[in-house]
C-alpha positions as CSV (number, residue, x, y, z in Angstrom):
1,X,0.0,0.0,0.0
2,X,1.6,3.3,-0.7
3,X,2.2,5.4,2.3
4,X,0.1,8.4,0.8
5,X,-3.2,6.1,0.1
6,X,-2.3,4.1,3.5
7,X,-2.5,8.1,4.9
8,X,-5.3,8.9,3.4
9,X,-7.5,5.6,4.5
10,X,-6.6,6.4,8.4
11,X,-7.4,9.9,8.1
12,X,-10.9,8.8,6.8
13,X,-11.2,6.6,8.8
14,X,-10.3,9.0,12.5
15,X,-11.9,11.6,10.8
16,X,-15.4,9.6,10.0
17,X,-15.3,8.2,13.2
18,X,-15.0,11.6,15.6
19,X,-17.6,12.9,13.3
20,X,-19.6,9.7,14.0
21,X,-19.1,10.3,17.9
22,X,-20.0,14.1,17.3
23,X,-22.5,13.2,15.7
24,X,-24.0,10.8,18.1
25,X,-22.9,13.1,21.5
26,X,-25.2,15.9,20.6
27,X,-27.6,14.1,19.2
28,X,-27.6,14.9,15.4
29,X,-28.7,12.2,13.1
30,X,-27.3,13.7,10.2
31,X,-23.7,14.7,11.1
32,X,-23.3,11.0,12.8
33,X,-24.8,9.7,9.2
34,X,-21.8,11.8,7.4
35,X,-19.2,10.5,9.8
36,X,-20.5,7.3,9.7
37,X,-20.1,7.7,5.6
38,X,-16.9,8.6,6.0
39,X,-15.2,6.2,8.0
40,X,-16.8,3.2,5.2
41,X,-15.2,5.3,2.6
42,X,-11.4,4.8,4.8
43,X,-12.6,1.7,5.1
44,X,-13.4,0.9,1.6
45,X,-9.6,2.7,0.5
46,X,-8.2,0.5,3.1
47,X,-9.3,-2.7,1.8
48,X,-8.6,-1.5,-1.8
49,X,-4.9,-1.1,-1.2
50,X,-4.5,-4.2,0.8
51,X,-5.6,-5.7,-2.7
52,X,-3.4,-3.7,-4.5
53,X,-0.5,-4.8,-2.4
54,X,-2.1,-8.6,-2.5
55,X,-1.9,-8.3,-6.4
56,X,1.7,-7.3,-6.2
57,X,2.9,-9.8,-3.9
């Protein structure tokens, strides 16, 4: 996985999440919806580079 993508999935990922726990804390549906959205999308980079890297291998 290059660094830059393997960067980019975590920050999704924390980011998605605090937004999720935001979200969830003050009681907006919406904004925990978005981080919620967010952190899949890390998630979903993630697992796309560990195929990359599977490919290569």
């Amino acid at each position: 996985m290059s660094a830059s993508e393997k960067a980019k999935a975590k920050t999704e990922q924390t980011l998605g999440k605090a937004e999720k726990e935001v979200g969830r804390a003050v009681g907006n549906e919406h904004i925990a919806a978005e981080g919620e959205s967010k952190e899949a999308k890390g998630d979903l980079r993630a697992a796309k580079e560990k195929g990359k890297d599977a490919l290569k291998n």
